[in-house]
C-alpha positions, 0 to 999 in steps of 0.5 A: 500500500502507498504510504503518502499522498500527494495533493494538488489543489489546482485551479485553472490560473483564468477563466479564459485558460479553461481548454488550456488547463484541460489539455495540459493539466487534466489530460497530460500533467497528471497521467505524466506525472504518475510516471514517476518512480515511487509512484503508484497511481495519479488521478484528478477530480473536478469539484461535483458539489459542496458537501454539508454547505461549506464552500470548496477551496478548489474545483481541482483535486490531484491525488497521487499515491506514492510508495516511499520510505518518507515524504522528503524522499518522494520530493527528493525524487520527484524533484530530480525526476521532473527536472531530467529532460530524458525522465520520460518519453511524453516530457517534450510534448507536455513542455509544448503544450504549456509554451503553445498556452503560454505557460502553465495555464494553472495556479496552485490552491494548495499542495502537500504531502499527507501520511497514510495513517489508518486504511478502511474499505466499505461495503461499496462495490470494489473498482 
């Protein structure tokens, strides 16, 4: 089982970036990300709904599970992972993307790293 989440609360960074941050985060940066090593499984989320009437902090939500001894070494890899232009064989095509929209057409809400504390399944049909 992972032992750590990483969490992005992201947003697109205007109104008019909408199709932007759909190409290069929902359909690229997520599934590149997940290609690094530790990393067990990415998946984003799209806000559906405030739950008992409190307001949401972002629309966005990545979550990635990662099988690391600590969160500094997961960062330490990711960090080094992400800065190799080699790292993975889409990495060119996701860095044109972002220059073709000017950029990273996101801003970031919220990050972190959380630890798996307890684990529990319910009665919900397995996936």
């Amino acid at each position: 089982m992972p032992q750590y989440m990483l969490i992005g609360l992201v947003e697109p960074s205007s109104p008019d970036k909408q199709a932007a941050f759909d190409e290069w985060f929902v359909d690229q940066h997520v599934e590149d990300t997940t290609k690094c090593p530790n990393f067990v499984r990415g998946r984003v989320f799209k806000l559906a709904g405030g739950h008992l009437g409190s307001n949401a902090v972002s629309q966005y939500l990545s979550v990635y599970e990662v099988d690391a001894p600590s969160y500094e070494e997961a960062e330490r890899v990711l960090n080094e992972w992400q800065q190799d232009p080699n790292a993975w064989a889409g990495r060119a095509h996701h860095h044109a993307t972002a220059a073709k929209h000017g950029g990273m057409p996101m801003k970031i809400v919220g990050s972190g790293w959380y630890e798996t504390l307890r684990d529990f399944t319910g009665p919900g049909p397995a996936k």
